[in-house]
C-alpha positions in Angstrom: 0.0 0.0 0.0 1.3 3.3 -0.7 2.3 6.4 2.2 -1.2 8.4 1.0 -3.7 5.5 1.2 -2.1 4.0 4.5 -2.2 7.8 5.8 -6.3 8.0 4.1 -7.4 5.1 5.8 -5.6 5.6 9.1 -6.9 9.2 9.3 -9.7 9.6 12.4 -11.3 12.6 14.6 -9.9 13.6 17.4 -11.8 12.7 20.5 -12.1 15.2 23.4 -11.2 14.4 27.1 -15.1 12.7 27.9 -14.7 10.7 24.5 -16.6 12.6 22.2 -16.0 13.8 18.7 -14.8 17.2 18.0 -15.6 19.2 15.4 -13.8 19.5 12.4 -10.3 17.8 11.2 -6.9 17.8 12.9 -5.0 20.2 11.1 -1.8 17.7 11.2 0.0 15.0 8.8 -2.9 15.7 6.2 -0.8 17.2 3.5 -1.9 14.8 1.1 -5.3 14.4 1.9 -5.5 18.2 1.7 -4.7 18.1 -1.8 -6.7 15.6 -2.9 -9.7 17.3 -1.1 -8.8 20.6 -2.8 -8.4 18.7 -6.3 -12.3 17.2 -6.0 -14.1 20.5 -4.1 -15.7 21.4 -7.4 -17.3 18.1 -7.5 -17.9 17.7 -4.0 -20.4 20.9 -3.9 -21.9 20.6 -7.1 -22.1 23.3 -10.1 -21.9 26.4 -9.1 -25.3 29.1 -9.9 -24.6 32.2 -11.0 -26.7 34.9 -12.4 
């Protein structure tokens, strides 16, 4: 398996100190997924409207 999909699949939430999710993505280690997220944001909101 290569470094980004060992990196994609071992990727998780952080939990806080009673064991619950926090919001939002550690902002650590996810250079790769960061790009690939960027790479596919078009396509992960949908066509844009404009007037």
């Amino acid at each position: 398996m290569s470094e980004y999909g060992s990196r994609v699949l071992h990727y998780e939430l952080e939990k806080d100190a009673n064991g619950n999710w926090k919001d939002g993505f550690p902002d650590k280690d996810n250079h790769s997924i960061d790009a690939v997220r960027y790479a596919l944001e078009s396509e992960i909101r949908g066509p844009a409207i404009s007037f």
